[in-house]
N, C-alpha and C positions, 0 to 999 in steps of 0.2 A: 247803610251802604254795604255792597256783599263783598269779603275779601275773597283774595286767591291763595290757593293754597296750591304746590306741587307737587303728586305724588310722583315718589319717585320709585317707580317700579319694578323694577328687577325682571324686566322682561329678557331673554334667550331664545329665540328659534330663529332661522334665517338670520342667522351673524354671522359672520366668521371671526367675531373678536372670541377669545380665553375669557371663562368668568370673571378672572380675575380683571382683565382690561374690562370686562363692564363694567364692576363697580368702582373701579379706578375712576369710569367715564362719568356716570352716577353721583359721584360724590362731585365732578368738576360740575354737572350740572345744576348741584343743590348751593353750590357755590356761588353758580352765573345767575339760580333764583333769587339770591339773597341780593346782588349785586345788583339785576333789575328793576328790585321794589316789590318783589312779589311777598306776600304778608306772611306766610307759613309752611313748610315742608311738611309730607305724611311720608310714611313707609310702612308695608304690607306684613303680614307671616303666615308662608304657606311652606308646607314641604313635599319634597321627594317628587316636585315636577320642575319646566321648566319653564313659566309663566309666575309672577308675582313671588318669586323664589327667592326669600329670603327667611333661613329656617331661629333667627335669632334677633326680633327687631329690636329689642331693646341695646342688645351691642351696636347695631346699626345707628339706631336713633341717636346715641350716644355721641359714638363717631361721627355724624355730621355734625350734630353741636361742639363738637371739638373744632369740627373744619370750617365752622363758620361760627359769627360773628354774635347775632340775636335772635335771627329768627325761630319762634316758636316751631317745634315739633312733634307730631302726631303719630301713635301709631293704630296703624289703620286694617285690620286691627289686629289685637293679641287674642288668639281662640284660648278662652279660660280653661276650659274642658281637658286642652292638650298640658297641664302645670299641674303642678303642686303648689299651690296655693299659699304656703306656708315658704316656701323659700322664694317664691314671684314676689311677694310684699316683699319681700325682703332686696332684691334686686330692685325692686322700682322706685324704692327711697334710697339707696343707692343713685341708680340712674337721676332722679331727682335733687340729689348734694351735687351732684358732680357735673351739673347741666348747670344748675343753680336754676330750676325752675323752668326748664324751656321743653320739658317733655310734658307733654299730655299723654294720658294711658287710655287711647280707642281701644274697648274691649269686646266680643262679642261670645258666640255660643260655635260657630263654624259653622260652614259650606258647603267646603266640598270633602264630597260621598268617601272619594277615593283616600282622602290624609286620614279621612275620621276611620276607614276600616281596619288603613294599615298602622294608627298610633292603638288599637284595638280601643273606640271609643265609639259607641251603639248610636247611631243618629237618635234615635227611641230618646234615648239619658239624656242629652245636649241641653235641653232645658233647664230639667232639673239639677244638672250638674253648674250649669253655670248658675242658675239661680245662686245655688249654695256658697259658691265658690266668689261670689259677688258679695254673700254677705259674710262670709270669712275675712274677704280682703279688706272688707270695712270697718269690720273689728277689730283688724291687727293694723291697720292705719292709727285709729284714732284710740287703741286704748292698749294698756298693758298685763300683763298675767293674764292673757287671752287664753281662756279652755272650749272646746267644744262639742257637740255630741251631735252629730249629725247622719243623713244617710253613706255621706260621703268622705267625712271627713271625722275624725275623734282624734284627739289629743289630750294633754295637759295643757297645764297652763305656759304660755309661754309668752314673751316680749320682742316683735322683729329689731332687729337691729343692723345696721345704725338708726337713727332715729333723723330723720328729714325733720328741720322746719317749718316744714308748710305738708299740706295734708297733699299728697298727687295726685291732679288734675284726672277726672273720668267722665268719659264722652261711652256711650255704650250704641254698637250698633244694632239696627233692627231694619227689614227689607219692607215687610206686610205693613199696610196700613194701620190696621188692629193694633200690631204691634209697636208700631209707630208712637200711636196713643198712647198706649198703655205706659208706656218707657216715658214716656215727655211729661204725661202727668203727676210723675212723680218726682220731676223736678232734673231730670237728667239731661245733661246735654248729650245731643243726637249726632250718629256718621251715618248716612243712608246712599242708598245706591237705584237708582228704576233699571237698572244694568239695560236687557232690551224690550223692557218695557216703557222703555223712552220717556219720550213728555208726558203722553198720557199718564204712565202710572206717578209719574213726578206730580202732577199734578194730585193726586189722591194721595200721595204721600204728603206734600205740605198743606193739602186742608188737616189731612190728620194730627200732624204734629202743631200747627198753628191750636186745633182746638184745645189737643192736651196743656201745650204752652200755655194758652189763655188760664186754664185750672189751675193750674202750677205757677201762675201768676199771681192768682187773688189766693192761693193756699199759704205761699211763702214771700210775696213779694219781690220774688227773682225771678226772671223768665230766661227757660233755657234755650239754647243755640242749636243752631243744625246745621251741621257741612254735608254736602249731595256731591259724590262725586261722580265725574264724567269723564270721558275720554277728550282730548281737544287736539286738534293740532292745525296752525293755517299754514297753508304752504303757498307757494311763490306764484304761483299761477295755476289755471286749472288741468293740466296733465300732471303736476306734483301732486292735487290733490287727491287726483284718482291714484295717482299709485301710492300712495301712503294710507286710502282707503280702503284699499284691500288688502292691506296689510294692517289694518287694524279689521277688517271682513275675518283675516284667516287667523286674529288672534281671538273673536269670538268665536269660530269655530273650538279651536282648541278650550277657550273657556268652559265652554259650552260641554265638553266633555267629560271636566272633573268638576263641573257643579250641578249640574243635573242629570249625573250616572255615574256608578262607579268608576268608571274614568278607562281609557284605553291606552297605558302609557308601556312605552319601552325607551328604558335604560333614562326614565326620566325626562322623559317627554313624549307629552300631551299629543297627541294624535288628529289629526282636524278631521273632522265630522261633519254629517253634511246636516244645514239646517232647516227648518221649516221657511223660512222669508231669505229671500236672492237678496242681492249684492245691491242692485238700484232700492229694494226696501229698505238695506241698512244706509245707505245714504241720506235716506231722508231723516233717521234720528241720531245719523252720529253727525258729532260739533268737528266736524271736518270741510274745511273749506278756506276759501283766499278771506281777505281780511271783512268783508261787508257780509259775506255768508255767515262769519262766524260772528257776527256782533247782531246778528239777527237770530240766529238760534238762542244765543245765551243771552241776547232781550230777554227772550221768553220767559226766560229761569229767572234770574232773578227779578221778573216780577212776583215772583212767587211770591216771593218776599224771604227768600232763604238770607243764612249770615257768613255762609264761607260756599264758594265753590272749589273743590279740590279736584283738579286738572291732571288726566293719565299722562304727559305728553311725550312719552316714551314708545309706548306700544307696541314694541317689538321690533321699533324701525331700525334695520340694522347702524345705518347712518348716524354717528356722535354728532356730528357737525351739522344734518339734518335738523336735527331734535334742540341743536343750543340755536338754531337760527330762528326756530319757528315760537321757540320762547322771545328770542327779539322780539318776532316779528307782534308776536301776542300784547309783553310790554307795553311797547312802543307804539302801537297802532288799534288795538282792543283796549285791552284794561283802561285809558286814559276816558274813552268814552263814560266809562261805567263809574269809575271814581269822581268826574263832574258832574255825575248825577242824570246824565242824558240819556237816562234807558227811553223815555219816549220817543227818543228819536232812531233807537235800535229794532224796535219793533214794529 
């Protein structure tokens, strides 16, 4: 059965709320997830724009497990590249005591052009930086008088502390097929995105990871997970949906501009850009629509056979009160389909 999970975004353009009244809003909405039934919270980390702008997820993550109850927490993700490595372990077994368990560490390599230029970190390195930085964090997880000698990193020996109980939860993300595999095979749980490469590439994304998984199955006898996330939002009838449409249109515009180009930003925000595919194309792959539109599109997905789908349902829409109803509305009237198990009937 595929759970939900809701990211909770940190989106800013067209509001007139204060940052601060967003994440005030934000936090009330990881609240109304929890209350719902929805299975998991994510949260992002990007800086110096004003899309997914949250320059601190592990404070964040933290703070919703204070404001709520159980639900597990994700973050979606931590660019390894942008830390020091050596005091990250050490905050996330922190983060970990003090959750008591309900943060997962989604880790990745980063995205966008524009944070990587201005934290001065070489897109060229990203790989091999996180590689590294992946298995530092693994070694100061599970062992102690930890020394190292690397391209990136050289220390002494040393012990992070405090010392968590339990080893913290990592999910690693990865976009490319290839890389899909390659990450799954070796046994790791998966965050992916087809951003707008839609179903299509979702689709080559979970044959890929299904194949790794399979390996990674008869290797170790555990088979790892994958959460996809998506943008969603049903609205109340169909003039809601177009205009909430294009307001998730003109936040991929803006995406679009700090992930594939150095980015065009003033005073911290993201600039909208015009894209290759109109307004009526992105309607056809974004999960936006009244309640039967949308239990038709995300048929499709979890036939994949994915184990989490993780829900933008924020999107920049200025509206608090928009964004908690249309999780009602999702609740109440979606999810119930999918958790009897009646995806054949969504599709």
């Amino acid at each position: 059965m595929t759970t939900f999970n809701v990211f909770i975004s940190c989106h800013h353009f067209s509001d007139p709320r204060s940052h601060e009244q967003l994440f005030t809003d934000l936090v009330e909405q990881a609240r109304h997830a929890e209350a719902l039934g929805y299975d998991a919270l994510s949260v992002p980390e990007h800086h110096f724009v004003n899309i997914l702008m949250n320059p601190d997820p592990l404070m964040f993550a933290l703070h919703l497990a204070n404001a709520t109850s159980h639900v597990p927490i994700s973050t979606s993700v931590i660019v390894l590249p942008f830390h020091d490595i050596r005091r990250f372990a050490g905050q996330a077994m922190l983060a970990d005591i003090l959750s008591g368990g309900r943060i997962e560490l989604g880790i990745g390599r980063g995205a966008f052009a524009y944070e990587m230029g201005r934290m001065g970190v070489e897109v060229s390195e990203t790989r091999d930086r996180f590689d590294e930085a992946l298995a530092v964090l693994e070694a100061l997880f599970d062992g102690e008088d930890v020394g190292w000698e690397g391209k990136y990193y050289n220390f002494e020996p040393i012990t992070v502390m405090p010392r968590s109980p339990r080893r913290p939860k990592i999910a690693i993300a990865a976009l490319g097929p290839e890389a899909i595999y390659h990450t799954t095979r070796k046994g790791y749980d998966l965050q992916t995105t087809p951003l707008r490469g839609g179903f299509a590439l979702a689709v080559k994304q979970m044959e890929a990871f299904h194949r790794g998984a399979d390996e990674a199955l008869a290797a170790t006898g555990k088979r790892p997970k994958i959460s996809m996330l998506r943008s969603a939002y049903v609205g109340r009838d169909d003039a809601d949906v177009r205009e909430k449409a294009r307001l998730v249109y003109e936040y991929g515009q803006r995406f679009t501009n700090g992930f594939e180009s150095p980015g065009t930003v003033k005073k911290g925000e993201l600039e909208i850009i015009e894209l290759d595919y109109g307004f009526e194309d992105a309607m056809h792959q974004l999960i936006v629509g009244t309640r039967d539109e949308i239990i038709d599109k995300l048929g499709a997905y979890v036939e994949l056979g994915m184990d989490e789908l993780a829900l933008d349902m924020h999107l920049g829409i200025p509206s608090h009160v928009d964004v908690m109803e249309s999780m009602e509305r999702f609740a109440g009237e979606v999810m119930p389909v999918f958790r009897d198990g009646k995806v054949a009937e969504a599709v």
